[in-house]
Each structure stands twice: as structure tokens, then as C-alpha cells.
C-alpha positions in Angstrom: -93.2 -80.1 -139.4 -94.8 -82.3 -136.9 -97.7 -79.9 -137.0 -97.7 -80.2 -140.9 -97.9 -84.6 -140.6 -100.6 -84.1 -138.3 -102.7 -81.8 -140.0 -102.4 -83.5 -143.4 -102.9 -86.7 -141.7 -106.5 -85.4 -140.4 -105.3 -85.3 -137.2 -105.7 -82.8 -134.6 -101.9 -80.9 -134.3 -100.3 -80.4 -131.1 -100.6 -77.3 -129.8 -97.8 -77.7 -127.5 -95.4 -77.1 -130.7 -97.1 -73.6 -130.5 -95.9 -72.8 -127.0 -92.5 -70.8 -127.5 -90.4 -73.2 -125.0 -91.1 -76.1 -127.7 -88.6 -73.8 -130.2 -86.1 -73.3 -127.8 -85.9 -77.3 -127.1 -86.0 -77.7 -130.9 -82.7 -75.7 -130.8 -81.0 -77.5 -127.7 -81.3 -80.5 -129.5 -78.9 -79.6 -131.7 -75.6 -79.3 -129.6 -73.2 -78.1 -132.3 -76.0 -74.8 -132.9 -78.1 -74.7 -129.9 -76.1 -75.5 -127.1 -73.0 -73.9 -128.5 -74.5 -70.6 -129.4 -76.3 -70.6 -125.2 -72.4 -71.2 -124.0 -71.3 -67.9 -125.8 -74.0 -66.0 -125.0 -74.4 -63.3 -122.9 -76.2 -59.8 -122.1 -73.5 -57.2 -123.3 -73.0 -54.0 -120.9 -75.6 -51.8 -121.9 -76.8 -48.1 -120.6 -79.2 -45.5 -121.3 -79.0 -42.4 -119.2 -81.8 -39.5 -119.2 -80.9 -36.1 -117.9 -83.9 -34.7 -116.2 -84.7 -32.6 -113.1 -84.1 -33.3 -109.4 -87.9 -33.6 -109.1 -88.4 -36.4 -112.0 -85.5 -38.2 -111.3 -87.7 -40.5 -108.5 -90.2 -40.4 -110.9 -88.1 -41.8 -114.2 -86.2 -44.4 -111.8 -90.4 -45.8 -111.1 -90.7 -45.7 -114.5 -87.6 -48.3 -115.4 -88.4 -50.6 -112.6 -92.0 -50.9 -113.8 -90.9 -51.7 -117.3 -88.6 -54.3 -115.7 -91.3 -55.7 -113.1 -93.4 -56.0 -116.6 -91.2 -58.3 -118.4 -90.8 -60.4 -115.4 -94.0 -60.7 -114.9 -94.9 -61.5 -118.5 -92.0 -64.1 -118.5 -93.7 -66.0 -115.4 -90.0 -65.8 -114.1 -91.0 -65.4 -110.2 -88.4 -66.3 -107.7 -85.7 -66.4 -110.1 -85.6 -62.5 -110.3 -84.4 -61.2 -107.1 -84.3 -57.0 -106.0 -80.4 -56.3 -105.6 -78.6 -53.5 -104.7 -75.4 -52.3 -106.5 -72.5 -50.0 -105.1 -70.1 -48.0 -107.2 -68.1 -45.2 -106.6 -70.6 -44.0 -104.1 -73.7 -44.5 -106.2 -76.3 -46.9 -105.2 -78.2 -48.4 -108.2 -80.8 -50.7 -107.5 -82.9 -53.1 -109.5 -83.5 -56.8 -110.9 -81.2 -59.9 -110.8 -82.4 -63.1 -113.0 -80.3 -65.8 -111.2 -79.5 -68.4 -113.5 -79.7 -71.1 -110.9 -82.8 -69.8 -109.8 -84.3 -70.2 -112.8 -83.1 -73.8 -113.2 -84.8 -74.6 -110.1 -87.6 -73.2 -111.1 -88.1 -75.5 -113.8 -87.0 -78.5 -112.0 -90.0 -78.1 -110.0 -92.4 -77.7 -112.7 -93.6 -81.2 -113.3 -95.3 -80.3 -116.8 -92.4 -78.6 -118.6 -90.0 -81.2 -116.6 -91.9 -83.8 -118.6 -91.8 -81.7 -121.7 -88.2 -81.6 -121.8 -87.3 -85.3 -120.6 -89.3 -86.2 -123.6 -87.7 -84.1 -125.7 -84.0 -84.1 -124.6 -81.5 -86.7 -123.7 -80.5 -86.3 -120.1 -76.5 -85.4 -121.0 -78.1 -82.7 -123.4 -80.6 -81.7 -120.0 -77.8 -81.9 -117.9 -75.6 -79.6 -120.1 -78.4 -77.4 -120.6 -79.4 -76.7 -117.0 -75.5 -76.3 -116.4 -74.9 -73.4 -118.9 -78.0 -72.1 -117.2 -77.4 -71.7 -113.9 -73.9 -70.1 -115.5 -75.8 -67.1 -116.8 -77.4 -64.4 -114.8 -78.9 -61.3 -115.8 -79.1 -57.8 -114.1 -80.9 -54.8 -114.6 -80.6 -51.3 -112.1 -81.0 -48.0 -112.3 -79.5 -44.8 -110.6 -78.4 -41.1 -110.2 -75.2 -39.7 -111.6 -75.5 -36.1 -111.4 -78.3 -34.5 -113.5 -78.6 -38.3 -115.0 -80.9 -40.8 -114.4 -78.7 -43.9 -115.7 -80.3 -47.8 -116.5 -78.0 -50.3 -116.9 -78.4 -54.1 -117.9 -75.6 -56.1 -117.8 -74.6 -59.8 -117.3 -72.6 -58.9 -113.7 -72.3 -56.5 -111.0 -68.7 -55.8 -112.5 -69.3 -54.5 -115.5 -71.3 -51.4 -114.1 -68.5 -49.4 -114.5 -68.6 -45.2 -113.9 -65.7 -43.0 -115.1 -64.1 -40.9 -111.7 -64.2 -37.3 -113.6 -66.1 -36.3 -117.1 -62.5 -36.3 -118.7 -62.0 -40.0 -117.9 -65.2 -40.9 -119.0 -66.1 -42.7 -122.5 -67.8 -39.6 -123.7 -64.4 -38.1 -124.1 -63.1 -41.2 -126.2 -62.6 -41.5 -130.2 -65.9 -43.9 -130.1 -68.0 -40.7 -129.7 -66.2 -38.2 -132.0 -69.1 -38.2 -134.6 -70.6 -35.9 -131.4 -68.2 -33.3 -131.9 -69.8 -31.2 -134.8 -73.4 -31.4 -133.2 -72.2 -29.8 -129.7 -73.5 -26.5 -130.7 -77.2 -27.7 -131.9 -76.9 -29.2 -128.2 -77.9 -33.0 -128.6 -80.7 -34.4 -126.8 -79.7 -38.1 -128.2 -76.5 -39.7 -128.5 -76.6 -43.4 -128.6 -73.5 -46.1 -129.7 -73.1 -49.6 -130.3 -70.3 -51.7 -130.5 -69.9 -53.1 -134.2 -69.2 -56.9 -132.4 -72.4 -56.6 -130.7 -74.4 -55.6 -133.7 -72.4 -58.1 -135.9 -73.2 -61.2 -133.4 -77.0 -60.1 -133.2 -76.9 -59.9 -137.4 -75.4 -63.3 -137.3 -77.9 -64.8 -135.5 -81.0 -63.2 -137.2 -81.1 -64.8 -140.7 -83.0 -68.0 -141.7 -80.0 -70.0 -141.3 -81.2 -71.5 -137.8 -84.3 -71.9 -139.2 -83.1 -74.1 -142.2 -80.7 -76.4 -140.1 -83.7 -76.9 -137.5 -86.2 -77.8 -140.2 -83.8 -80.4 -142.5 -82.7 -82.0 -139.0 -86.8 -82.4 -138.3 -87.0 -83.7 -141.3 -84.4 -86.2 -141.3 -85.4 -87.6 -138.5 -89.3 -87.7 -138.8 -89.3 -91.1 -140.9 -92.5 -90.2 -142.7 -91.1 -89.8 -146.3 -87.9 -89.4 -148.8 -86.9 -86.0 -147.9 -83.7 -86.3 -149.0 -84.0 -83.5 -152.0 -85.6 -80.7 -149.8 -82.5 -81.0 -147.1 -80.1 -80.7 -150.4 -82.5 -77.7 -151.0 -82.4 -76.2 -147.8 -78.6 -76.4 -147.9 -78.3 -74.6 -151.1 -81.0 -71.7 -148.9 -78.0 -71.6 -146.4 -75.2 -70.7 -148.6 -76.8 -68.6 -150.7 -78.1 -66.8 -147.8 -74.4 -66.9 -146.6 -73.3 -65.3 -150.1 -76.1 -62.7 -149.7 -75.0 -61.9 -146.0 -71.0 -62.1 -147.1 -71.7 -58.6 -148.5 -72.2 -56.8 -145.6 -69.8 -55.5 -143.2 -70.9 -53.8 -139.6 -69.2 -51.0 -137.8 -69.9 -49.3 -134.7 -72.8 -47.3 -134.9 -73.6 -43.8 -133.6 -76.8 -41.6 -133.3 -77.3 -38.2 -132.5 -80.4 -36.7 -132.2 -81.2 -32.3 -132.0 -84.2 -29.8 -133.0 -83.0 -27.8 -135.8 -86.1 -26.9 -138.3 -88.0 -29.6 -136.2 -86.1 -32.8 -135.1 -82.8 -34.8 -137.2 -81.3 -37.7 -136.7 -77.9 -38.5 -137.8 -76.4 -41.9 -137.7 -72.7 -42.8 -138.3 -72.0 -46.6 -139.4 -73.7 -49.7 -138.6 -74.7 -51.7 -141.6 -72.7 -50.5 -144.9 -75.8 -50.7 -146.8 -74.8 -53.6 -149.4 -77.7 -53.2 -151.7 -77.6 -49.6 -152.9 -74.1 -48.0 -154.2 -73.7 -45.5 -152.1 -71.6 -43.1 -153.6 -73.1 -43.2 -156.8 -74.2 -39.9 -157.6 -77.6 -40.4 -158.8 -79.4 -37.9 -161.2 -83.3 -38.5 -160.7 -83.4 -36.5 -157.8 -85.1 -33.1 -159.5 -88.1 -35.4 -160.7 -89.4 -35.4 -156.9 -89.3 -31.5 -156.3 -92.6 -31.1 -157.6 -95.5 -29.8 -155.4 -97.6 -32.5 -156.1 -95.6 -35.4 -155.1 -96.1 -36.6 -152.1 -93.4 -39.4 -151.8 -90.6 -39.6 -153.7 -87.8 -42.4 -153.7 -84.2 -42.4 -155.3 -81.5 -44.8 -155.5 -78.8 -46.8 -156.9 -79.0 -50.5 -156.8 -75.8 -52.6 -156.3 -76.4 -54.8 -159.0 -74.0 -57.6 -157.7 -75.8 -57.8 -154.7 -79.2 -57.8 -156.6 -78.0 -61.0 -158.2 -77.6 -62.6 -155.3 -80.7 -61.6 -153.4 -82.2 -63.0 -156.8 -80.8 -66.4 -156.2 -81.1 -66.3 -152.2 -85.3 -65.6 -153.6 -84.8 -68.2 -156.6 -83.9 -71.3 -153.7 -86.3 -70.1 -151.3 -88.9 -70.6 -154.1 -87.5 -73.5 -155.2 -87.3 -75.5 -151.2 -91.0 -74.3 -151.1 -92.2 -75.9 -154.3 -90.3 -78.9 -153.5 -91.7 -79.4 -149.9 -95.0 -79.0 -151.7 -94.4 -81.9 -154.2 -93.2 -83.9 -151.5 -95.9 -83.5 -149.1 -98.8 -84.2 -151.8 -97.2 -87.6 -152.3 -98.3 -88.6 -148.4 -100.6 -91.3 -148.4 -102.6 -90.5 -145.6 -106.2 -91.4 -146.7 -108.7 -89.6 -148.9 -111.0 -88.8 -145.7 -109.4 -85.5 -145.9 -111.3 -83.4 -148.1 -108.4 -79.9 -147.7 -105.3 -82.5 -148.3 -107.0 -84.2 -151.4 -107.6 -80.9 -152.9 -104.0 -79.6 -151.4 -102.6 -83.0 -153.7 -104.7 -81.8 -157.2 -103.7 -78.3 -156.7 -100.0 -79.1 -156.6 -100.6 -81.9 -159.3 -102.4 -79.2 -161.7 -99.4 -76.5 -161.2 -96.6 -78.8 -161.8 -98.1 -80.6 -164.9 -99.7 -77.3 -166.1 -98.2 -74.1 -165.3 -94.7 -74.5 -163.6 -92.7 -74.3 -166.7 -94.6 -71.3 -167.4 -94.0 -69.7 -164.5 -90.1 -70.8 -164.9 -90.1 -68.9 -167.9 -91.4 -65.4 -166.7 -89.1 -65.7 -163.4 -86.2 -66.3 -166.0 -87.0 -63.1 -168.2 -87.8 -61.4 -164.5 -84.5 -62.0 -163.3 -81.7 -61.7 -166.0 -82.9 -60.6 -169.1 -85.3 -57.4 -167.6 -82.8 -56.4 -164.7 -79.9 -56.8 -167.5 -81.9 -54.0 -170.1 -82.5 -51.4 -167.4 -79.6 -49.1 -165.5 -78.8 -49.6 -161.7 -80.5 -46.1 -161.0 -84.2 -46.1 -159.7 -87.2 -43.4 -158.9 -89.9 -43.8 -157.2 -92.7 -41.2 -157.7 -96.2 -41.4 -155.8 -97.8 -37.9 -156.4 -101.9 -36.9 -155.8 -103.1 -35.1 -158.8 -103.9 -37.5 -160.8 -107.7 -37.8 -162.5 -110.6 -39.6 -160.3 -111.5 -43.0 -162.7 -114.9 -43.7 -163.0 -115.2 -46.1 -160.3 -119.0 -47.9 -160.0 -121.5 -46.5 -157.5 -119.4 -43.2 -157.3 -121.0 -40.2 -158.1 -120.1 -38.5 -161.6 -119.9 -35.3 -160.0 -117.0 -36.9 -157.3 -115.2 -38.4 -160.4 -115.2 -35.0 -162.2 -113.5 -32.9 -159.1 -111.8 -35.6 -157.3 -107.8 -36.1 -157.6 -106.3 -40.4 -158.1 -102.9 -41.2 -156.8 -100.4 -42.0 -159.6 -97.2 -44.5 -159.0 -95.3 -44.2 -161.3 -91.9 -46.4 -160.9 -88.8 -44.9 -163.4 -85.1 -46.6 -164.5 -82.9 -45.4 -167.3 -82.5 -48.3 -170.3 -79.2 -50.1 -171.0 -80.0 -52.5 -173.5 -83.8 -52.7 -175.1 -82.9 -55.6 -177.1 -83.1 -57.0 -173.6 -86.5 -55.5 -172.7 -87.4 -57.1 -175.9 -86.6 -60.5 -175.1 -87.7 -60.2 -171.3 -91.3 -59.3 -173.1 -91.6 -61.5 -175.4 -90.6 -64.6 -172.7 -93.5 -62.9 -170.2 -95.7 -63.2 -173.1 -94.9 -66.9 -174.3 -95.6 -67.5 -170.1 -98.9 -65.4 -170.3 -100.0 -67.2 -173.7 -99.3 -71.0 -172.7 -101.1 -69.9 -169.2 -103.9 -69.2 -170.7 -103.7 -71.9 -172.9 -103.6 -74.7 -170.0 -106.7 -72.6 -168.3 -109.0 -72.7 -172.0 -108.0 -76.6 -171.8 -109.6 -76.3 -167.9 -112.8 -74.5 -168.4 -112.9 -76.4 -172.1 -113.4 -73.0 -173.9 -110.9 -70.7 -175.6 -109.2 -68.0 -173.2 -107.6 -65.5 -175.4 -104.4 -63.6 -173.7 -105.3 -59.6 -173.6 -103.5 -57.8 -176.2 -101.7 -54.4 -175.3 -102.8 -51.1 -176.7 -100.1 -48.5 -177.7 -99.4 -44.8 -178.0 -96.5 -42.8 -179.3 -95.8 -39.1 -178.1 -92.5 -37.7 -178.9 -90.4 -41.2 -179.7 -91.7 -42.7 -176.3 -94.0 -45.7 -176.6 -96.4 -47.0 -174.0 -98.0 -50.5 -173.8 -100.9 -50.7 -171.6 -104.1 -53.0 -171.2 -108.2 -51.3 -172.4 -110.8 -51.7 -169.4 -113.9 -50.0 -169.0 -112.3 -48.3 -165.5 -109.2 -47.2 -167.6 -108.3 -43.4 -168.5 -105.3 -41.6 -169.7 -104.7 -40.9 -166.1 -106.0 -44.5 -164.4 -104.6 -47.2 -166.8 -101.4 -49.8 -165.4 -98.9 -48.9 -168.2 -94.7 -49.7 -169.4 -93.9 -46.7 -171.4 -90.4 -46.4 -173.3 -88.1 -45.2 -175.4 -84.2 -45.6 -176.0 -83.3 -43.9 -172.3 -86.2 -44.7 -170.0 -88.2 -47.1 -168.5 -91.2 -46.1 -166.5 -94.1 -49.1 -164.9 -96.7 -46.2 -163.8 -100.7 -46.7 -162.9 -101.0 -43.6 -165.5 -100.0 -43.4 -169.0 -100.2 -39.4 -168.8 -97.5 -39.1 -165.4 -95.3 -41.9 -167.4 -95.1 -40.0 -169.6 -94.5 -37.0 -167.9 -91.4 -38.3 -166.1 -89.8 -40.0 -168.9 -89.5 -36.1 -170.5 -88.8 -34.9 -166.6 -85.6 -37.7 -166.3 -84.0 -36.5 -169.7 -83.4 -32.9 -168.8 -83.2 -33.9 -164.6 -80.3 -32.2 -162.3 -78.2 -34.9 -160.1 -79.6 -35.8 -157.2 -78.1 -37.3 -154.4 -75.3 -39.7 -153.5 -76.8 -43.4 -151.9 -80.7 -43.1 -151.3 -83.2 -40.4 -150.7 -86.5 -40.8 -149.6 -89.1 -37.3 -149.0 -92.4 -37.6 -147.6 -94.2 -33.7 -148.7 -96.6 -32.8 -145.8 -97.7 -30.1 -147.6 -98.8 -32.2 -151.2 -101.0 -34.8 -148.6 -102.3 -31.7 -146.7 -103.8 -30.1 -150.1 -105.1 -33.3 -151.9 -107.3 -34.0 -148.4 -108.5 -30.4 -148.5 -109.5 -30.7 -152.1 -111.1 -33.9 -151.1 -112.9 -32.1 -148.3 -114.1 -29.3 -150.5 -114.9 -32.2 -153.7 -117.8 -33.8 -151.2 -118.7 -30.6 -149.5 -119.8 -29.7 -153.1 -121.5 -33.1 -154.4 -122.8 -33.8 -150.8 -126.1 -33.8 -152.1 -125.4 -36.4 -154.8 -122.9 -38.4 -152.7 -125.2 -38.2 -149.3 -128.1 -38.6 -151.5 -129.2 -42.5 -150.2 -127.8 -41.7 -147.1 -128.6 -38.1 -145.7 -127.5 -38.7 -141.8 -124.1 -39.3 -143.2 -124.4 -36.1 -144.9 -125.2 -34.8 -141.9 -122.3 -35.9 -139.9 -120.1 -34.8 -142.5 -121.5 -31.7 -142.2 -121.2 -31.4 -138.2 -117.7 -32.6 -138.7 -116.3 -30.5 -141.3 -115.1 -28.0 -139.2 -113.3 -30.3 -136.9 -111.4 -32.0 -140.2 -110.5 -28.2 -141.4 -108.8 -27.1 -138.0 -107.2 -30.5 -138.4 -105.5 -30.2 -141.8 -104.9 -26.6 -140.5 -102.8 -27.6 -137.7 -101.0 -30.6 -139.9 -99.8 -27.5 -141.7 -97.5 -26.9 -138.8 -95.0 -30.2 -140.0 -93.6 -29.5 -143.7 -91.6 -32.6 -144.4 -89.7 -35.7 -143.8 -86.6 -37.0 -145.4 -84.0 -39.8 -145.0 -81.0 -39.6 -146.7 -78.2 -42.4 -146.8 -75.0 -42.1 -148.5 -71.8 -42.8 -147.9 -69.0 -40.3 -146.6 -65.6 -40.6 -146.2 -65.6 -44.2 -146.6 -68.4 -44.6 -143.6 -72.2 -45.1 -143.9 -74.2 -41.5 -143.1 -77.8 -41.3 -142.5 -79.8 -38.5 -141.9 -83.4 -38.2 -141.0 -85.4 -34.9 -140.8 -88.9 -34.7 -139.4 -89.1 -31.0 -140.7 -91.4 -28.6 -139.2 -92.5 -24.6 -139.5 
């Protein structure tokens, strides 16, 4: 905010606001956020072990402690990071300490960011801060256990802990059952997390913070009224606290094995609040052709769409509002960006905010209340080259176009209707205010139609437009499809009637194979128009040429990886991933 005064004022901003330490005093300020949330924080027990050879254990133990000497380093944190030595059962594990009281005496004898936070702070919030800071420590060691190379980082010594025989050990514990069915395909990942741990961390990663910060700035900067935009950024909060209220975090497990190249399972973590996922979708045949090359399906939780609607809706709005605000500083016309800031804001508020109201309204409740919860997502590589300038006819002739095409089923088209005609009254008056501006008439463009087989499609005429190149809706009573191609709209919407279920939750397929053979055709389209394509410049023909080879035994060898999917459902009342990098 400072940064914003100054700016606007003319003024040259203070780039100390820039410097990361300046945020982290911002939040101190605040005792009942910042202070509070320091007091209950801590580094939770963490480890990652690596099972390697006797002769790379040294060499993987060098490679921790560099990682940690990085961070140090790169955190300026000198003599507060000590080398310590840790003992258990046996074991030494040695590494890094950050010493909390180090640290604080490390700052009290640095003049410049002592003055920076005596300026800043009150001395019972500097007191309470270095006190909570000379509380927390931080370790990080590394060690052998058996065939095991293990890191851990920690807030103590203590909490190293090492189980006395396997069977005692945490692997053998109901946390780590989701293990039991991958034994055989011999895991070389497992990871877990505790659901608290990711729950605090999700807690603590919204915009909330950000919002209570920003009104308290505001508040207390005595420059303007800003009474409306802290009302606003209130209403931010709890809608992004009725957003978040939706989902729920478990522990989460990993486990990672080569079977037809590499999966990935996960087991729990986030419950994945904006899909339903154990709908049972029935898109999912549309994507098996050999030309699509990525291919998304899912069903939207509609409840929670609403509400990431509204969360979207007050972010909008607190923007907007800080805007009006701000172009009513009277700061002096000397300038030039902050007087034109002021007569942009005045023109979209007097001229085309009510407009834009209107096609937000239709966007948000009348179009998502026409179309069904179910949604496909269809990029595939054979579509028609358009004739794009200062390309070469013959490369538009043989060349293949990308086509996105984006496919729901239809619930109510009165709805669609109404959400059209309210995007058209916003388009019209748009254009309206802008003929007024340049003081000559600015028609809106009129959509074009075709019919084939009861389906309808609305799209725009442009001299770069084709059947196959031409941003299109097409519909009928049971689908709605937004494509770049009337033809693959079409296409799909006869595809979706006769498709076989698909998945349960979301499914998203990457086809190795459909990239692989549009860049060969694309190899072969220049090798055979070089002459016209190279034509103005024949050393890039030449390198082509001198290169070709090189790009085939490339493609050739990306034949080796076939596919990759992610799948996320819901089983047994617990969240399921799976991701398959898929290989020959």
C-alpha cells in the first residue's frame, strides 16, 4: 500500500517494502495473527530415507549436507547454524542446528535491520518477538540405518526417534497399509503425511493473511476514506472461508513402482471439493481417438462452483473498489500515468461497468444453470492449417491446426437463451459507449449459423476463418460444445450422444503417440514446400536440411513413452489418485 501512495504521489517508492523481512514485520505487527501464529509454530518431525549401496551412502549423506549448507548460505544465517552431532540407538547422524537464540543475536547486532524493526515495531511487540525466537530451533542430520541413507529435520534432538526391530517400526503400523497391495510391484517410493500437518499448512496458505494485513494498512495509513474496501475485504475473508469450509484433509500416502513405465498412487490428502468424485461420468470414449492428444473429463461439484463464483465475484469487486478509491487521491496533475490511471477508471465506471455487470451475471447463474455438471475437454492435432499471412499456400494445404474443442451436456436451453441474449445486450451497449468515443458508429458483429442434423452452431466470419479454424458454440437439445472448429464441434456433439461411461472423479490422458505423428507430418509438410517456405531465406533451408536427421532419430526415440494419465476418483469413501507415465 505504502508503495501504491508513493508511486501515485510521484514519488520514488521504497524499496525496502520489497525486501522479504519488511512482510514478516508487517505480520508481527499484528499480535492476534502474527505473533500468535510464530508461538504455535514449529518444524514437524520429518524424514526421507534412500536405500542405496554401501559405496553411495557417503556420497548421498554429501549430497544432503550440501543442500542444507545451500539454504544457509542463501539465508545469510551464519553463526546461528551450528554442525551438531546426534546419538540414537547407536547411530550417529550429523548435520545443522539453527539456534533460535543465535539467530536473535544475530540481529541484535545488525544495526540496519535493528533500525528497521525499532521503527517498525513497538518494543513489548520486539521484545515478544525476539523471545518466541530464541524458543524455536531448528535441526537438520542425516545418517545410516542399514541399507538406508535417512535425513531428518525436526524441531529437537528428541524427536529423532528409530524403531528397535522392523516389526516395531511405523512401517508396520495402520498409517502405511495402503502399502500392502503394491509389495509385490516392489515400491521404490512410499511417502506419508500427517492430515494435521497438511491441514495447518492449508490453513495458512489462502489470501486470508493477505486481506487482514492489507485493511489493517489501510486503516491506519490516514491518506483517504477506506472504509468500504476494508468492508470489502471482509466479505473476501468469509467467502474465502465458505470456499475453504468445503474441504476436508486426511493423511496422505504415496507409492511409487515401474510397472509399464512408472505409477504413482496416492491415498487421501485433499478430498477434492470441486469435482464429484464418484460421479460416474460418460464422456470418457470421446478421448480414445488417435488424434487427440489431450483429453480431460470431469464432474464439477456445482455447489462448490457457486461458491468459487462468489469467492471470484468479491475479489473483483475489492479490486474495482480500491481502484475507484485510489483515482480520487489528490496528489497533483504533475503525474502524467496517475492522471491517465484517474480517466481510465472514470471512463469504465461511467461507461462500461454496468455492462460488464451484466455479462458476469449471465456468466455466472444463468449459463452454468443451462448446462450439466459433466465436462470434456478435447485438444486433438488434425485439424486444417488456416490461411495464415506470409505462410506459404503449399504449408497451409498439407499442414495439420490444433482444435479445442470444450463439451457439456444441456439442462435447460431456455437458460442458454437468456445467458445469450444478456452477453449480447453487454456486447451491444459496449459498443455503443465506444461509437460515442471514436464519434462514429461501431456496429456489434453479428453471428453466422449452420444446421447439420438438429445441431446449430453460432460462430463469427473473418477472412482467417474455415470450417476447421473458426471460434464457434454449437448446440442442440443435449450438448453444448465452445470449440476453435465448427467441423470437430460438431464432430463431438454426435461422438457424446452415442459415448460409453467413462470414469468415476477426473481423468486427464496426454497421447505420446498423437504429438509424436502430427510433428512428423510437420517435418515431412516443410521437407516438401522447403523450397517455397525457405525461399527468402535459403541458409535456413539449409540448416533444416542438416538437421532433419537429428529431429527424425528424435521423434524416433520419443516413440519409446506411449502415454500419461491421472486419474482421481474416489474409493471407498477415500480420495485415489493415480498417475501413469506409460512407456513401451
Amino acid at each position: 500500500l505504502e508503495m501504491i501512495i508513493s508511486s501515485a504521489k510521484g514519488e520514488e517508492p521504497d524499496l525496502e517494502s520489497l525486501d522479504p523481512i519488511y512482510s514478516q514485520i508487517a505480520l508481527v505487527q499484528d499480535a492476534e495473527t502474527g505473533l500468535a501464529l510464530l508461538k504455535a509454530s514449529e518444524m514437524p518431525p520429518s524424514y526421507l530415507g534412500v536405500k542405496c549401496t554401501k559405496e553411495n551412502q557417503e556420497k548421498i549423506q554429501q549430497a544432503f549436507s550440501g543442500l542444507i549448507g545451500n539454504l544457509a548460505a542463501q539465508n545469510e544465517l551464519g553463526d546461528a547454524l551450528e554442525e551438531i552431532t546426534v546419538e540414537k540407538d547407536g547411530r550417529s547422524f550429523k548435520g545443522s542446528k539453527l539456534v533460535g537464540k543465535k539467530l536473535v543475536a544475530q540481529w541484535r547486532s545488525n544495526e540496519g535491520l535493528m533500525g528497521m524493526l525499532e521503527e517498525k515495531l513497538d518494543q513489548a511487540s520486539l521484545d515478544e518477538l525476539f523471545t518466541l525466537l530464541g524458543e524455536k530451533n531448528v535441526i537438520a542430520v542425516t545418517g545410516t540405518v542399514n541399507d538406508y541413507v535417512v535425513g531428518f529435520v525436526g524441531s529437537r534432538e528428541e524427536d529423532l526417534k528409530l524403531a528397535a526391530t522392523p516389526a516395531d517400526s511405523f512401517a508396520t503400523s495402520d498409517s502405511l497399509k495402503f502399502v500392502d497391495s503394491f509389495l509385490e510391484k516392489n515400491p521404490v517410493f512410499v511417502s506419508y503425511a500427517k492430515g494435521s500437518v497438511l491441514s495447518a499448512i492449508t490453513n495458512n496458505s489462502g489470501i486470508s493473511y493477505l486481506t487482514d494485513a492489507f485493511r489493517d494498512a489501510l486503516a491506519s495509513s490516514g491518506e483517504v476514506d477506506t472504509r468500504e474496501i476494508e468492508a470489502l475485504l471482509d466479505v473476501v475473508k468469509e467467502r474465502e472461508r465458505e470456499m475453504s469450509s468445503s474441504l476436508k484433509i486426511s493423511d496422505l500416502g504415496m507409492v511409487g513402482y515401474f510397472e509399464e513405465g512408472f505409477k504413482l498412487e496416492t491415498f487421501g490428502g485433499s478430498n477434492m471439493p470441486s469435482i464429484i468424485a464418484s460421479a460416474n461420468n460418460k464422456l470418457g470414449a470421446i478421448g480414445d481417438s488417435k488424434d487427440v492428444a489431450i483429453f480431460a473429463n470431469w464432474t464439477s461439484n456445482p455447489a462448490y462452483t457457486i461458491k468459487t463464483n462468489e469467492y471470484i465475484e468479491s475479489l473483483a469487486e475489492t479490486v474495482y473498489a480500491m481502484a475507484k478509491n485510489v483515482s480520487t487521491w489528490e496528489l497533483g496533475e504533475e503525474n502524467q500515468s496517475f492522471a491517465a490511471f484517474k480517466q481510465y477508471v472514470t471512463l469504465f465506471d461511467e461507461s462500461f461497468s454496468d455492462h460488464v455487470v451484466t455479462a458476469w451475471d449471465s456468466m455466472s447463474s444463468d449459463f452454468p444453470a443451462g448446462l450439466g455438471n459433466e465436462t470434456a475437454f478435447v485438444i486433438d492435432l488434425n485439424g486444417e492449417m488456416p490461411p495464415i499471412p506470409n505462410v506459404p499456400q503449399e504449408l497451409v494445404k498439407s499442414g495439420k491446426f490444433p482444435r479445442i474443442s470444450y463439451l457439456k451436456p444441456v439442462k435447460d436451453r431456455s437458460k442458454l437463451v437468456s445467458a445469450w441474449e444478456k452477453i449480447n445486450q453487454s456486447g451491444e451497449g459496449i459498443m455503443g459507449e465506444v461509437s460515442k468515443m471514436m464519434e462514429q458508429e461501431q456496429a456489434m458483429p453479428k453471428p453466422m449459423s449452420s444446421k447439420d442434423n438438429g445441431l446449430i452452431t453460432w460462430f463469427f466470419a473473418g477472412p482467417l476463418f474455415t470450417d476447421d479454424f473458426a471460434p464457434s458454440v454449437t448446440l442442440d437439445d443435449k450438448w453444448f460444445v465452445a470449440s476453435t472448429s465448427k467441423n470437430h464441434a460438431v464432430d463431438l456433439a454426435k461422438q457424446a450422444g452415442s459415448s460409453a461411461s467413462g470414469k468415476t472423479g477426473a481423468f486427464m490422458r496426454v497421447d505420446f503417440d498423437a504429438l509424436r505423428a502430427c510433428a512428423e507430418h510437420w517435418v515431412k509438410a516443410v521437407d516438401d514446400n522447403k523450397d517455397a517456405i525457405f525461399e527468402s531465406n535459403p541458409s535456413a533451408g539449409e540448416d533444416f536440411t542438416e538437421n532433419k536427421k537429428m529431429i527424425m532419430d528424435g521423434l524416433k526415440a520419443f516413440g519409446e513413452m506411449d502415454e500419461l494419465t491421472l486419474h482421481s476418483r474416489e474409493e471407498s469413501g477415500t480420495s485415489r489418485s493415480t498417475i501413469h507415465f506409460k512407456t513401451r
